[in-house]
C-alpha positions as CSV (number, residue, x, y, z in Angstrom):
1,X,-114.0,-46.0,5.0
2,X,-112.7,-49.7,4.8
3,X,-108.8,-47.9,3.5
4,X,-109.3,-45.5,6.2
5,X,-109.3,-47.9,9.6
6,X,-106.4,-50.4,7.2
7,X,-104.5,-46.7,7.5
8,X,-104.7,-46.3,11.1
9,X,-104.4,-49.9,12.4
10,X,-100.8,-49.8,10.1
11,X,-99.7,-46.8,11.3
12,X,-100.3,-48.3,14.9
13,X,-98.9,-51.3,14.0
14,X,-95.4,-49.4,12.8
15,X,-95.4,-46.7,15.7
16,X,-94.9,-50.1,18.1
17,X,-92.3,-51.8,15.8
18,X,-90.0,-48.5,16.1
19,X,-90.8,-47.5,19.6
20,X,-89.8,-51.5,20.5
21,X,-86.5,-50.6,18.2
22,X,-86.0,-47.3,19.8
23,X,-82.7,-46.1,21.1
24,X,-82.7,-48.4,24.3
25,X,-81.5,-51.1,22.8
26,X,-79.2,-49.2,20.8
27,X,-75.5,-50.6,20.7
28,X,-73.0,-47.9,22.6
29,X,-69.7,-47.3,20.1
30,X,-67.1,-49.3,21.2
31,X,-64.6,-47.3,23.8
32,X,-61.2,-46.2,23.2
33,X,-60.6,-46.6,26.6
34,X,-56.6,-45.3,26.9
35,X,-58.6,-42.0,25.6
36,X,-61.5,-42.8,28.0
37,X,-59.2,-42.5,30.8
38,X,-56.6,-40.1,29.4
39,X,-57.5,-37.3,32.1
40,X,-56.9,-40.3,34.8
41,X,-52.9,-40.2,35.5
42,X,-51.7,-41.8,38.8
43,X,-48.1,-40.2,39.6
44,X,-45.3,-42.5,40.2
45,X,-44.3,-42.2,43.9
46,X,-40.8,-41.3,44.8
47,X,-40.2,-43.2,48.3
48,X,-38.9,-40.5,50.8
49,X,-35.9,-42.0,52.6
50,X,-35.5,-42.8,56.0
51,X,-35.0,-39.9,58.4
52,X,-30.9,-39.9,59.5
53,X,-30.1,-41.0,63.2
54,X,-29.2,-38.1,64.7
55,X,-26.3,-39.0,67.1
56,X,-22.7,-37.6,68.2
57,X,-19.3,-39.7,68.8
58,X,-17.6,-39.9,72.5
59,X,-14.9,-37.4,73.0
60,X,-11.3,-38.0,75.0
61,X,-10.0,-35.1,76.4
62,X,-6.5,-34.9,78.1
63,X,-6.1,-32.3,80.7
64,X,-4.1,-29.1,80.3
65,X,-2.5,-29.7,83.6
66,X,-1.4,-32.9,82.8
67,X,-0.1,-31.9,79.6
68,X,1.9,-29.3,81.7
69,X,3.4,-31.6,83.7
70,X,4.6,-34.3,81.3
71,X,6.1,-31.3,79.3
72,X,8.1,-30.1,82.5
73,X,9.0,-34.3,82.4
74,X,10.1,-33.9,79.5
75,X,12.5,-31.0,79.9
76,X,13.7,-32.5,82.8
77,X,17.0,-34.3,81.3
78,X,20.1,-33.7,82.9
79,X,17.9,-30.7,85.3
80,X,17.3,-32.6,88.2
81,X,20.8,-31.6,90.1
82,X,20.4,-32.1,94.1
83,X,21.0,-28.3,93.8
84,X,19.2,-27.3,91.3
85,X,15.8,-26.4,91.8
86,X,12.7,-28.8,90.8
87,X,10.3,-27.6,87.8
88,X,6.9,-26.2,90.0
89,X,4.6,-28.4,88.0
90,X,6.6,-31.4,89.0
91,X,6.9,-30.1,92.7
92,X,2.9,-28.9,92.4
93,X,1.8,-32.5,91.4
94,X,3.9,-34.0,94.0
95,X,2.6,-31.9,96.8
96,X,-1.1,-32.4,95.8
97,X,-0.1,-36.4,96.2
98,X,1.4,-36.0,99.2
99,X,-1.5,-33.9,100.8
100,X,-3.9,-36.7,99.5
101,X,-3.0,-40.2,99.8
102,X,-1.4,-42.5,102.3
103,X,2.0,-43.4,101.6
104,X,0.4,-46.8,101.3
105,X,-1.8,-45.7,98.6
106,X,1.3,-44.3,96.7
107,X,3.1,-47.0,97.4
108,X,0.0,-49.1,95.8
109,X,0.3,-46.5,92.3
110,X,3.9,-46.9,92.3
111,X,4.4,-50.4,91.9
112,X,1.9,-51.2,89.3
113,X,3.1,-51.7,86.1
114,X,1.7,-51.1,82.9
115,X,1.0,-54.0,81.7
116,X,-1.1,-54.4,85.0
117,X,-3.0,-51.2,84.2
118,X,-3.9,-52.3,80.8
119,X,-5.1,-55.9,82.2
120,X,-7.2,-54.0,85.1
121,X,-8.3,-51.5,82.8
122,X,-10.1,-53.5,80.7
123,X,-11.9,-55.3,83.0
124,X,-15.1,-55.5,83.8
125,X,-14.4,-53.7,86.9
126,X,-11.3,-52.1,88.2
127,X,-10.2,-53.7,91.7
128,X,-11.5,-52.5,94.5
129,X,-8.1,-51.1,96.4
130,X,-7.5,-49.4,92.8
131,X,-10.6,-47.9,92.1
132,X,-10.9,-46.3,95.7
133,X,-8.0,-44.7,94.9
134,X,-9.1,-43.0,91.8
135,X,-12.3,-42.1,93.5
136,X,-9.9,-40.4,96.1
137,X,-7.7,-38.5,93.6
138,X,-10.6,-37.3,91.6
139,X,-12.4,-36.3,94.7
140,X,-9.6,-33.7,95.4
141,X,-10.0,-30.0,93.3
142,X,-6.1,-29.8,92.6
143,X,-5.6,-33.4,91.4
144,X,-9.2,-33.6,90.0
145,X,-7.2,-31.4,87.5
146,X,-4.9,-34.0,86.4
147,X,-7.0,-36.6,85.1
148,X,-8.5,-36.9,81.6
149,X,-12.0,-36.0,81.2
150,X,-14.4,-37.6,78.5
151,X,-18.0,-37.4,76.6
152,X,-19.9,-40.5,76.0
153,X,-21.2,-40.5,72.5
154,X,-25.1,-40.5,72.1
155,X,-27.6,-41.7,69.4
156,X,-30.8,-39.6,69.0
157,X,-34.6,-41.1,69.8
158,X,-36.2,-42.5,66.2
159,X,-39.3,-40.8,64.4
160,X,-42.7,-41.6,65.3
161,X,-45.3,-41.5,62.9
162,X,-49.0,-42.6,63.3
163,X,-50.1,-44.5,59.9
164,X,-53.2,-42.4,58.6
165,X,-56.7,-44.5,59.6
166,X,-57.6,-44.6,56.1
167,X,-61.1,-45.8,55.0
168,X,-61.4,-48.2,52.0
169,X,-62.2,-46.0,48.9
170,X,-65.9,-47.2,47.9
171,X,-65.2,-49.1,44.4
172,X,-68.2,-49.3,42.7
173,X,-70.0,-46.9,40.4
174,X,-72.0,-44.6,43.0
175,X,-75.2,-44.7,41.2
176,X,-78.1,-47.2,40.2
177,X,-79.6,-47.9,37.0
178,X,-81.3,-50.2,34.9
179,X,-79.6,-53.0,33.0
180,X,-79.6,-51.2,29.8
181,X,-76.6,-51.2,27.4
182,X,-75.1,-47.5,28.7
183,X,-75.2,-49.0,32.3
184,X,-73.5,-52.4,31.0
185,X,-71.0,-50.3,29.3
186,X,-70.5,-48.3,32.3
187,X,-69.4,-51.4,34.4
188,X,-67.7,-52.5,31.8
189,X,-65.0,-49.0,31.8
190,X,-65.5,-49.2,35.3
191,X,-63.6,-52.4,35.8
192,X,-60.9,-51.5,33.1
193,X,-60.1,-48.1,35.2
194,X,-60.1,-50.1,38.2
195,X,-57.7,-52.3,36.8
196,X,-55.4,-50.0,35.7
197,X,-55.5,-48.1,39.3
198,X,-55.2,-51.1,41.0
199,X,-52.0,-52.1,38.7
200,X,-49.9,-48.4,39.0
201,X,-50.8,-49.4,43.0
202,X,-49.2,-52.5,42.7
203,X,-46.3,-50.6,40.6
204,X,-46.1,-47.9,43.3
205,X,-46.0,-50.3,46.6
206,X,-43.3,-52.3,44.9
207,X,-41.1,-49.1,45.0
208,X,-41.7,-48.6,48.6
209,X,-41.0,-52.3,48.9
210,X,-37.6,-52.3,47.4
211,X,-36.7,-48.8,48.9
212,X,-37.3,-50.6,52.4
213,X,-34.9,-53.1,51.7
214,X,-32.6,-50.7,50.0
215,X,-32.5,-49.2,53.5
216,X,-32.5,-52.2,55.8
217,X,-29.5,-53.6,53.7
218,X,-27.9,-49.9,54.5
219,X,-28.6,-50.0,57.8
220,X,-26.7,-53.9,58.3
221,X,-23.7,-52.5,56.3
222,X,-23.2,-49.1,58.4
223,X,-23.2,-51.1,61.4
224,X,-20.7,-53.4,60.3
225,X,-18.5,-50.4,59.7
226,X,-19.4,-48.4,63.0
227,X,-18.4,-51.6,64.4
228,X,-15.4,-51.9,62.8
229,X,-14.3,-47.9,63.2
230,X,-15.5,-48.3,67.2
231,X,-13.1,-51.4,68.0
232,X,-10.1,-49.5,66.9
233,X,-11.5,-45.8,68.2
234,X,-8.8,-44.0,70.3
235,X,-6.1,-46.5,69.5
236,X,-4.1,-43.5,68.4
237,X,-4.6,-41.7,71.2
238,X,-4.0,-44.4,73.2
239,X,-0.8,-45.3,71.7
240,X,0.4,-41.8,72.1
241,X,-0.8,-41.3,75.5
242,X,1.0,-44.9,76.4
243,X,4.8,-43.1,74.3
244,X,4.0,-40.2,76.7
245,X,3.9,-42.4,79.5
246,X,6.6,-44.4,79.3
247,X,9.3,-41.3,78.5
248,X,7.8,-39.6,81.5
249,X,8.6,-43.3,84.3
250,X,12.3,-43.5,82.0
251,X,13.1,-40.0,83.2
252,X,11.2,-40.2,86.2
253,X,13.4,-43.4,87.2
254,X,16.3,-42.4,86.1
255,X,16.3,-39.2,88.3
256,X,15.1,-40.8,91.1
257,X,17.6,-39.2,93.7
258,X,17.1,-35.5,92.2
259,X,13.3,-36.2,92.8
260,X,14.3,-37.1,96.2
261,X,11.0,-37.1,97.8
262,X,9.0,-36.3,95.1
263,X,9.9,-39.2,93.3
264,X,7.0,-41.8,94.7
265,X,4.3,-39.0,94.5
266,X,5.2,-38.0,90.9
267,X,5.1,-41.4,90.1
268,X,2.4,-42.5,91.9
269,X,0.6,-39.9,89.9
270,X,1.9,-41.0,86.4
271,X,0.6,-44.6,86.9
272,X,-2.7,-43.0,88.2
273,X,-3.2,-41.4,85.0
274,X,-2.5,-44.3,82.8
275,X,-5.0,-46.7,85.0
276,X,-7.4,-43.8,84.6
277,X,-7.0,-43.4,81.1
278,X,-6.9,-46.8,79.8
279,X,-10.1,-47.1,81.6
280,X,-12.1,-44.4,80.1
281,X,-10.7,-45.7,76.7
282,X,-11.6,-48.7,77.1
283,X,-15.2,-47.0,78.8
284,X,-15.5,-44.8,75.5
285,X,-14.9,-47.9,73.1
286,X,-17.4,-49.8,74.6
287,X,-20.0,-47.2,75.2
288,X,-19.0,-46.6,71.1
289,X,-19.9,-50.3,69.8
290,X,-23.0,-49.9,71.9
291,X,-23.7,-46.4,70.0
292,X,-23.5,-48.6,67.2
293,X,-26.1,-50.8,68.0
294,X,-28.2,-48.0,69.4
295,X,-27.8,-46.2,65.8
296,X,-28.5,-49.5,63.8
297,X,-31.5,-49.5,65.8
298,X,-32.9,-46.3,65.6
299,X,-32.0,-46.3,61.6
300,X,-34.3,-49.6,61.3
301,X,-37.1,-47.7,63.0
302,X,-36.9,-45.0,60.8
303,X,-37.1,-46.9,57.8
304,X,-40.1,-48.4,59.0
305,X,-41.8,-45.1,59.4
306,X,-40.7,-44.1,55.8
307,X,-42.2,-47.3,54.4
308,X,-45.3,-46.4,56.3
309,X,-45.2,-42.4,55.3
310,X,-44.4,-43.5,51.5
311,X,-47.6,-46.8,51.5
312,X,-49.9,-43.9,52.8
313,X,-49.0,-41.9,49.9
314,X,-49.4,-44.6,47.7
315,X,-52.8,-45.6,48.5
316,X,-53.9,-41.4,48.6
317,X,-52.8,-41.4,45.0
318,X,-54.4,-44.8,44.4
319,X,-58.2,-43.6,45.9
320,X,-57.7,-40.6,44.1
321,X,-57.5,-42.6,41.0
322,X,-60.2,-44.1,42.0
323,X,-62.6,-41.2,42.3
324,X,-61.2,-40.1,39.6
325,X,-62.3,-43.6,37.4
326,X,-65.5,-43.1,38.6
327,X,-65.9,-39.9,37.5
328,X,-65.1,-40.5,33.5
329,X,-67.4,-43.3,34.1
330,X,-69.9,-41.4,35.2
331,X,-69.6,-38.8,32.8
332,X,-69.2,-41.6,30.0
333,X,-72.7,-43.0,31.1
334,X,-74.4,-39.6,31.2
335,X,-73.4,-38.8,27.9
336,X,-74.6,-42.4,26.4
337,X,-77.7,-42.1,28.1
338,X,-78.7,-38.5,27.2
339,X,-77.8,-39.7,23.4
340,X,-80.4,-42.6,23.6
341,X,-77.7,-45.2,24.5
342,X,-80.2,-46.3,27.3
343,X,-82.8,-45.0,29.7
């Protein structure tokens, strides 16, 4: 009977010692944790560029009636015989003169020179007597005709974009449980994932970083050149326009008395034209280095809300990584717990 009780108070004695060295305080295997977080894979983000400016460049346009007249100018040599009889574009033009100003307003036209006209033209404002003038000619159908006509260029509104109100992804592990070796260890590859989110986030934003200023350093560089390209825009035309008119006032003064009366009208009307158009050159090169501006402008504003489209994606691929950490983590403590790792 004695060896009986001995029996059962030993076996009581040794069911303690193992249940006290039972699986909860059993060491978890040491994690491989590249192949712990093998399924977790943030994607390197590809920063979308800037949306272009839309815009479109100012347009000169000489008038077909003008071009008809400095043509029958041109023909003119050795044609204006007191009998012979005067090219109807040249005796239209003159007429339509006549009808509209005051021989003090042609007289006005016809003693301004060139070099006057470019002076007044690129002004900040053409004198008063001239500009009245202009207002008068244009104001009439048939001379309305004559003058050159023009579109201002124009640069396009930039994107908008409303940043997305994103909430800050919850970092820790989700769940609750006692501080037993598979919850340490769960922690534990918790912070590891986190780290390696948080550094492909840090890899990701310095793209969109330097993209940025990729784009801004673009942006300084096109305007210099738009600059550049607008300060010499229409010189070409302008130097052809300004040939044109000085072979139409060398045969137009040296046929004066085969003009006969038509000679102050026509000429009246040539210098009108060259005010006119040296001002809307000089209009259209200005309103161009503005565009420039405008663009410059409009091209920073977009690259702002590309930088803001492309940090949105990089923190939805940087939460995702997140969840997706917490969920190896999660599955990594299940499976150490259910094994005995820890209750």
């Amino acid at each position: 009977m004695k060896h009986k009780y001995l029996f059962i108070l030993c076996s009581t004695v040794l069911s303690l010692v193992l249940y006290n060295c039972s699986d909860k305080d059993a060491v978890p295997p040491e994690v491989d944790y590249d192949e712990l977080f093998e399924s977790v894979t943030l994607p390197t983000v590809v920063p979308g560029l800037p949306t272009p400016v839309q815009a479109t460049p100012g347009e000169l346009r000489t008038s077909a009636k003008a071009k008809d007249l400095f043509a029958a100018l041109g023909n003119s040599s050795g044609r204006y015989q007191k009998s012979a009889a005067i090219a109807p574009e040249v005796e239209e033009a003159a007429t339509a003169v006549l009808a509209t100003l005051s021989a003090e307003e042609i007289e006005t036209l016809q003693a301004m020179t060139s070099a006057e006209a470019e002076a007044m033209a690129t002004a900040e404002a053409l004198p008063a007597p001239y500009k009245a003038i202009l207002d008068k000619m244009r104001a009439d159908a048939t001379l309305a005709e004559y003058f050159t006509t023009y579109t201002l260029p124009t640069v396009g509104a930039p994107e908008t974009y409303t940043p997305a109100n994103t909430t800050p992804v919850d970092r820790t592990l989700g769940f609750e449980g006692e501080n037993s070796a598979c919850m340490q260890q769960a922690q534990t590859s918790l912070d590891e994932g986190l780290k390696r989110v948080d550094a492909k986030k840090e890899e990701n934003t310095v793209l969109v970083e330097e993209a940025y200023a990729t784009a801004i350093a673009a942006v300084a560089t096109e305007e210099q050149a738009c600059q550049t390209s607008a300060s010499t825009a229409f010189d070409a035309d302008k130097a052809d326009y300004q040939a044109q008119y000085n072979e139409n006032l060398q045969t137009v003064n040296g046929q004066q008395e085969e003009l006969g009366a038509n000679y102050a009208p026509i000429k009246a009307l040539l210098n009108a034209l060259l005010l006119d158009y040296l001002r809307t050159v000089h209009i259209l090169k200005t309103a161009e280095q503005e565009a420039c501006a405008k663009k410059a402008e409009v091209a920073e504003a977009n690259a702002e809300v590309a930088k803001s489209k492309n940090l949105d994606q990089v923190e939805a691929t940087y939460q995702t990584g997140v969840l997706d950490v917490k969920k190896v983590v999660r599955e990594q403590y299940n499976t150490c717990h259910n094994q005995g790792g820890g209750q």
